[in-house]
N, C-alpha and C positions, 0 to 999 in steps of 0.2 A: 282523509277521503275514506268513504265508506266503504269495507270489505265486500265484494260478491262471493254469494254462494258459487255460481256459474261458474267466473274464473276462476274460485280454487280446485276445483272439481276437473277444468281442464288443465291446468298448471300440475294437480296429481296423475293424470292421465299421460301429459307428454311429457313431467320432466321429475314423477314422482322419486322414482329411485336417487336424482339428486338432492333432493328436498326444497324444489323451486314454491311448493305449497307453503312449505315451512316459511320458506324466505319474504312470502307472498304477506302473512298472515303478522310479519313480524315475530317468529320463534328462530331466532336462530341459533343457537345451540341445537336447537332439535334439527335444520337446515342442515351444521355442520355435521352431525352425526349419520345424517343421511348423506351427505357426499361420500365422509371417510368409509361407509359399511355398504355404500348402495343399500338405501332404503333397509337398513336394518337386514343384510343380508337376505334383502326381497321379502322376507314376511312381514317386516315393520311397512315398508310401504301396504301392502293390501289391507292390514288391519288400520290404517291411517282412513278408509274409505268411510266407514263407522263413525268418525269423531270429527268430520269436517263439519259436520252446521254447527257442534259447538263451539268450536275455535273459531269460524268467523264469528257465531255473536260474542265470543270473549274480544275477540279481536277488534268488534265496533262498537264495545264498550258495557258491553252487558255484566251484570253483576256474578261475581264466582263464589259459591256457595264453599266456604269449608267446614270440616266438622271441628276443626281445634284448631287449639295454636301449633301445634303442631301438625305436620302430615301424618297420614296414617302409615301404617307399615305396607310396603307393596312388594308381595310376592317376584310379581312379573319385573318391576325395574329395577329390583336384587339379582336375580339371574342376568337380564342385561349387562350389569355393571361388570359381573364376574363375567361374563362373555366377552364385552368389549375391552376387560381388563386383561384379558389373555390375550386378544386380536391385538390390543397396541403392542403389549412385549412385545408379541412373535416379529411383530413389525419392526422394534428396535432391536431386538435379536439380528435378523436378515439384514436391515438398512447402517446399522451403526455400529459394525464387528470391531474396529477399533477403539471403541470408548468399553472402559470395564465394564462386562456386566452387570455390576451388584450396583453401578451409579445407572447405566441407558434403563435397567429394564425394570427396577422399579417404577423411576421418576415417568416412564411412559405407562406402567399400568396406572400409577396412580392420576393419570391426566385423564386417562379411558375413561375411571371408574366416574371420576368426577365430571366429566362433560355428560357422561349417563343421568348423573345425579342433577345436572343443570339444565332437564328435558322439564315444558312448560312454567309452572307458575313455583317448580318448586326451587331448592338450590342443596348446599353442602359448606361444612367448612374444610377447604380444599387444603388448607395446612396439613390438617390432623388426618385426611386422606391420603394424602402423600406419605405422609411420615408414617402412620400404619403399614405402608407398602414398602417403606425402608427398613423399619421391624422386623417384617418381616421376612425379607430379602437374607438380611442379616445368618438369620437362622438358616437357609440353605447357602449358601455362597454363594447367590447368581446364579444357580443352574436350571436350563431351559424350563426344566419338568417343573419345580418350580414357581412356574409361572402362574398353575391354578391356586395355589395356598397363600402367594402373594394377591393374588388379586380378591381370594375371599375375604382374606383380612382387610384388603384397603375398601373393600365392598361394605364391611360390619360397622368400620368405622365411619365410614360416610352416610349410613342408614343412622348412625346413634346422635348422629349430629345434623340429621335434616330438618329442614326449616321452609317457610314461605319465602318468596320475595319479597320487599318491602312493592307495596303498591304505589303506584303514581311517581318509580321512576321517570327521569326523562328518556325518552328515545332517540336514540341516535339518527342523524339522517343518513338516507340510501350508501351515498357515495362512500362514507365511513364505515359503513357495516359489510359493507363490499369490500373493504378492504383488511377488514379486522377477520371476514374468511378468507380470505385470499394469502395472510399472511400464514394464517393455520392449516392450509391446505397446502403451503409451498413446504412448511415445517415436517408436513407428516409423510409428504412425497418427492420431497428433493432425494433423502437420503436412498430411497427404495430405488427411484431412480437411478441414480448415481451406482449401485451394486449392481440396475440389471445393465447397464452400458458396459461395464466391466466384461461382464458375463458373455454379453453377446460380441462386445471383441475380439475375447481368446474363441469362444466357438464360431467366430467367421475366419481366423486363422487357423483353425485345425483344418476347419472345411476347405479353405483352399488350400490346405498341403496337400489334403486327401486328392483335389482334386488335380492340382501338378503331379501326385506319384507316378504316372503310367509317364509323364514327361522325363522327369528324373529318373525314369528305370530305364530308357529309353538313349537317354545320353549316357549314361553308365555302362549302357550294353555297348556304344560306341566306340566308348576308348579302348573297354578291354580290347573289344576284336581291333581298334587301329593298333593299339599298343608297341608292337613288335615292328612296325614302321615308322614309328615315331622316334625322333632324336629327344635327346635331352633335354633343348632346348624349346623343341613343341611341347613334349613335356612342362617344362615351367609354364609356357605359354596359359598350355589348359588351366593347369592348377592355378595360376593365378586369377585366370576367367572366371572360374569356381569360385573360388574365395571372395571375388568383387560382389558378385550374382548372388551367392550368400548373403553377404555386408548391404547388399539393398535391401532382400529379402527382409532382416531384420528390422531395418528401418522402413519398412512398409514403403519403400518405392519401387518404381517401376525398372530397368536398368538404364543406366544412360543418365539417371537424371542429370541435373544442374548441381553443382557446389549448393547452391543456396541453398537448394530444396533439402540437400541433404544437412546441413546446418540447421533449420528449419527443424525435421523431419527429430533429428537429433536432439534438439534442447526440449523439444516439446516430449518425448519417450521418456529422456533422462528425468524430468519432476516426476513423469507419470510414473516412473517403477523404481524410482529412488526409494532404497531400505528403507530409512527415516519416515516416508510416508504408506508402506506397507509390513510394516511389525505385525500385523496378524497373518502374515504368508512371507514370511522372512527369505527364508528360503528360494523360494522361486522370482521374488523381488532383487536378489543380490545376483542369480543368475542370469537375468536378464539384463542387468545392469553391468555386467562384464560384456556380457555379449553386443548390449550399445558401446560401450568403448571398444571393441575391437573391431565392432562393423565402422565406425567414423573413423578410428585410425588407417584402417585399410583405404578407406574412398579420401576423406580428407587429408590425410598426411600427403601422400604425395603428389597433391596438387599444391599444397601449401611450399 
């Protein structure tokens, strides 16, 4: 079916920043690179506005002029490569803290540099791409900073080894190319995902401690002043009160709950902060994980 100028011109208007032009036109590489960047971190879309009537007539079969067998050297999608070669790191940096360094943040600049290098009719050999960016990893240890001298070098090597496409591939249909982004877009944003849910966790538990404090200061000021009429025995009472109110606390329930919920409540915390699955915060993962066993032995023991 024949490309419309029309609808790529509307498809870059309402869904440019994802690259529904691209997807439109049949480029997708250049598609996915606009979902992962939003449109090139918003410039690449507006400079997209310029080269829409060529890419529809490339797109409905019109002939592509090149000067060589080779592409020529291109300023502009060298600086991309290194640009997006540094956006993927910092991305596997933030998204993937438990995998080493020196293996997450090359193997993702050198995917960056290489989906840059597979914009239009051109491509890369993505081996020797990657493996430049493990070179050169090599030489700083994985460290953040890093990330721009990893990515020049997987950049030089993927300019030294650019190439055409072969012409008169076959095309894939819709259904499979929607799925071949879908699986790259779940790759690049599960992990990100998955760190910011962490994140917003612990700071929706701070938040409501913060905002039980005037509660908690409140029944504190209670007992002192009952204190001095209290027996021993209300004594234990309180303190165990505490202790229970606590023990839900920790398991994020409500007081009162049910056994179950708190069983429930319990196995589900326990994978989620068990040591073994956070070695990059050791530390705060093993105290949490006492603190689940001493909140369930308190509610669960002695109903059992």
């Amino acid at each position: 079916m024949a490309k419309q100028l029309l609808v790529a011109y509307g498809l870059w208007a309402l869904g440019g920043p994802l690259g529904l032009h691209h997807l439109y036109l049949g480029r997708d590489s250049h598609a996915l690179l606009w979902m992962l960047t939003l449109g090139g971190f918003g410039a690449g879309w507006l400079w997209d506005v310029w080269h829409l009537p060529s890419w529809v007539a490339i797109a409905n079969g019109a002939p592509v002029a090149r000067p060589g067998p080779v592409p020529a050297l291109s300023a502009l999608r060298l600086a991309g490569q290194v640009l997006v070669g540094v956006y993927f790191g910092l991305a596997a940096a933030l998204g993937l803290p438990g995998i080493p360094a020196m293996l997450a943040q090359p193997l993702a600049v050198g995917l960056g540099v290489q989906l840059v290098a597979s914009v239009g009719d051109q491509t890369s050999e993505a081996p020797r791409t990657v493996a430049a960016a493990f070179a050169a990893s090599l030489l700083f240890q994985g460290r953040v900073l890093a990330l721009l001298p990893i990515s020049v070098a997987a950049a030089i090597a993927s300019q030294r080894h650019r190439r055409y496409r072969h012409c008169g591939a076959p095309r894939h249909r819709l259904p499979a190319r929607l799925y071949r982004l879908a699986l790259a877009l779940v790759a690049f944003a599960a992990p990100l995902a998955c760190r910011g849910l962490s994140g917003a966790l612990a700071l929706a538990r701070a938040v409501t401690e913060l905002l039980l404090l005037p509660l908690h200061a409140g029944r504190l000021l209670a007992e002192v002043l009952g204190f001095a009429g209290c027996s021993r025995g209300c004594s234990a009472s309180v303190e165990g009160n505490e202790r229970q109110r606590r023990a839900f606390e920790v398991l994020g329930l409500p007081p009162g709950s049910s056994i179950e919920a708190v069983h429930r409540s319990y196995r589900e915390l326990v994978k989620f902060w068990h040591p073994d699955h956070n070695r990059h915060r050791a530390e705060e993962a093993e105290q949490r994980f006492i603190e689940l066993l001493e909140a369930y032995e308190e509610l669960a023991g002695p109903r059992r």
